[in-house]
N, C-alpha and C positions, 0 to 999 in steps of 0.2 A: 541677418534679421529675417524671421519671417512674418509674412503679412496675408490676411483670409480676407477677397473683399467678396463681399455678399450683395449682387445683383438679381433683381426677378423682372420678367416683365416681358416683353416680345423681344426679336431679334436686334431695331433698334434700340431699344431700350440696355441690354446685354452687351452689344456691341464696342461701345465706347470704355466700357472695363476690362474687356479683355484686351484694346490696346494697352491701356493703362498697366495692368497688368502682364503684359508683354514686353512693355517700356522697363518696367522695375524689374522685371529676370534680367534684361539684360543690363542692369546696372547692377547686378549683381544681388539683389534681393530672394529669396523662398517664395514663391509665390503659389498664394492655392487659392482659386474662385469658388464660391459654393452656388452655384444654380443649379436651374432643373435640369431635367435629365434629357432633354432634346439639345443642349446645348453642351451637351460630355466631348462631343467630336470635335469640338468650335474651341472649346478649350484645351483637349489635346495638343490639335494641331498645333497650338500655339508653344507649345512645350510645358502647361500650365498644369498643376496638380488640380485632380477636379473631386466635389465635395458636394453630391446630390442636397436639393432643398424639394420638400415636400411639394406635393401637387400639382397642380398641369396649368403652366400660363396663362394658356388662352381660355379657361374655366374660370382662372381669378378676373382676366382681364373683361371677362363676359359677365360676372356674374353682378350683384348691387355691391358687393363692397371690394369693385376693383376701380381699377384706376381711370375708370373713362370718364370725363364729366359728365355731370348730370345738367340738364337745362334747365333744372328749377336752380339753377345754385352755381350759375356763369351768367355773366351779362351776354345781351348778342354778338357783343366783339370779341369774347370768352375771354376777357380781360381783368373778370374781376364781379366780384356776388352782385347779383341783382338787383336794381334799387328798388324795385318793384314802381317806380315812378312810369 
């Protein structure tokens, strides 16, 4: 069977796929990760077939529509939307 698992985001983020993805070769799965292109070595090493995804992390991760919250739209415990109360 093969399987494409598709991660973006920093190294943590990445990280915990390419165990995953590690775990399934060696149960005997195809396994290809598609991420960006700073992380081709990270999943070599791994024995993993690697499948570039557009763009540069740290630009999605910096820019308004990446992943970092925003403080108008987390509470202060960042637990959750702001009640504005």
């Amino acid at each position: 069977m093969h399987i494409t698992i598709l991660t973006v985001g920093s190294r943590g983020d990445v990280q915990p796929y390419l165990a995953l993805a590690a775990g399934l070769r060696q149960a005997g799965y195809q396994v290809r990760v598609a991420t960006h292109r700073p992380f081709q070595a990270a999943v070599h090493q791994r024995g993993l077939e690697f499948r570039p995804v557009a763009g540069n992390p740290r630009e999605l991760l910096e820019s308004d529509a990446g992943l970092t919250p925003r403080l108008d739209t987390t509470s202060s415990s960042g637990a959750g939307p702001a009640t504005g109360a």
